[in-house]
N, C-alpha and C positions, 0 to 999 in steps of 0.2 A: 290661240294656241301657237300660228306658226310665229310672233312674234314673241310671244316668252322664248319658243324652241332657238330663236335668232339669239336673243342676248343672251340663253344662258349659253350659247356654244361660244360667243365672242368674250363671254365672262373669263376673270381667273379662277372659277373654283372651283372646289378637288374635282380631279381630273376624275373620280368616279360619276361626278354628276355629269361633266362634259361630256362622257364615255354613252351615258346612258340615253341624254341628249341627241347625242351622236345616230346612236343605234333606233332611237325612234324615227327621226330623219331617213336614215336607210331603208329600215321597214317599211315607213310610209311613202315614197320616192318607188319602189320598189314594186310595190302591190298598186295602185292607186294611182294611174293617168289624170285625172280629176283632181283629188288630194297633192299627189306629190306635185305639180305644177305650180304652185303655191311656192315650193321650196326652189322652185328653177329660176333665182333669182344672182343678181352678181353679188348683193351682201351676202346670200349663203356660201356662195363662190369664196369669195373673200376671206370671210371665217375657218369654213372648212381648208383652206388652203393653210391660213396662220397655223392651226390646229394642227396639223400635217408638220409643218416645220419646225414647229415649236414644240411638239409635246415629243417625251423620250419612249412614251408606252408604245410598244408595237402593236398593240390590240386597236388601238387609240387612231393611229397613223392608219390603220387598216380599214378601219370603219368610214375613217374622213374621205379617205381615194374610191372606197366603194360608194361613199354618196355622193361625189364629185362624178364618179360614172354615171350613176343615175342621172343624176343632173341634168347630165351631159345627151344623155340620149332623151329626154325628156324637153330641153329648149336645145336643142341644136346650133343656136347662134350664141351659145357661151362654152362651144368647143373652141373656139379662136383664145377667148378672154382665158379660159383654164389653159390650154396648151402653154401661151405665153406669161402665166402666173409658175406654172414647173420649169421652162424652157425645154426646149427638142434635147437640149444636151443633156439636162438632168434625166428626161423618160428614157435615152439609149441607155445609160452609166447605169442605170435603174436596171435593165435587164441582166445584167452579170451580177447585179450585188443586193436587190435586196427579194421580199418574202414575193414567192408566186402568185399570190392573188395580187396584188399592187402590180405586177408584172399585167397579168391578165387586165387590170383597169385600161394600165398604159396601153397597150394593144386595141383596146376597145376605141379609145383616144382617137387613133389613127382610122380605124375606121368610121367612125363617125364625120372626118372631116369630108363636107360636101367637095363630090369630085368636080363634075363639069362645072359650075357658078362660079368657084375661085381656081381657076389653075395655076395661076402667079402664088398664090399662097401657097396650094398644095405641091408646085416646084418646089421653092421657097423650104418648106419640109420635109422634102425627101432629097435636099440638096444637104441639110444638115444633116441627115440621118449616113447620109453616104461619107460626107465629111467626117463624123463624130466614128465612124464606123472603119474609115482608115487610120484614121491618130490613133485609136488604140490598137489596129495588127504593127503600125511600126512602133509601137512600146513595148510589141511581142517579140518584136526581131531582135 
C-alpha cells in the first residue's frame, strides 16, 4: 500500500486521484505513529514537495504541506531536508501571502528544528528569518 500511495502521488494523474492519494497520506501520518512512519521517508518528501509546487489546486497544495508536517514531526531528521526543499525565504514570504493552515505547517516547521544538537543550523535560520524579515520593512518604507 505505502508504495502504490508513493507512485500514484509522484504520478501525473488527475489531480483528483493525487488529491485523494494525498489525503490518505495525511490521515494515516496523522493518526498512526506505527503506520505513518512508513510515510516519513525523503521519496515521500520529495513528492509531496513536487506536488506543493506544481499543482495550481489549493486544496491540493494544502493537504501536501499538512502531510510534510506530519512527516516532519514523525522522522525529525527530514526537518533539515524539507526546510531546504521550501527555503527559509519562501516559509517567511509565505506568512503575509498565502492560506493559514500552510502558515501554521510553516510554524510548526521552525519548531520542530532540534535546538541544542544543531546551533550552527538553527543560527543559520533565524539569521535568515531576520534578514528576509528586514528586506521587506525597507520595501515598506
Amino acid at each position: 500500500m505505502v508504495s502504490l500511495l508513493l507512485k500514484t502521488i509522484q504520478s501525473k494523474e488527475d489531480e483528483i486521484v493525487i488529491f485523494y492519494a494525498c489525503k490518505t497520506i495525511e490521515n494515516i501520518t496523522a493518526q498512526s505513529i506505527n503506520a505513518g512512519t512508513k510515510f516519513a521517508s525523503l521519496d515521500f518528501v520529495t513528492a509531496l514537495h513536487s506536488i506543493y509546487t506544481t499543482t495550481k489546486n489549493e486544496a491540493l497544495k494544502v493537504c501536501a504541506v499538512v502531510c510534510l508536517g506530519h512527516i516532519a514531526r514523525l522522522n525529525g531528521s527530514l526537518i533539515w531536508k524539507i526546510i531546504e526543499k521550501f527555503s527559509v525565504r519562501h516559509i517567511c514570504s509565505s506568512f503575509s501571502e498565502s492560506n493559514a493552515r500552510i502558515q501554521q505547517v510553516y510554524i510548526q516547521f521552525f519548531f520542530l528544528i532540534p535546538r541544542p544538537s544543531s546551533p550552527c543550523s538553527t543560527n543559520y535560520c533565524i539569521q535568515e528569518v531576520i534578514k528576509y524579515m528586514l528586506s521587506s520593512l525597507k520595501k515598506r518604507t
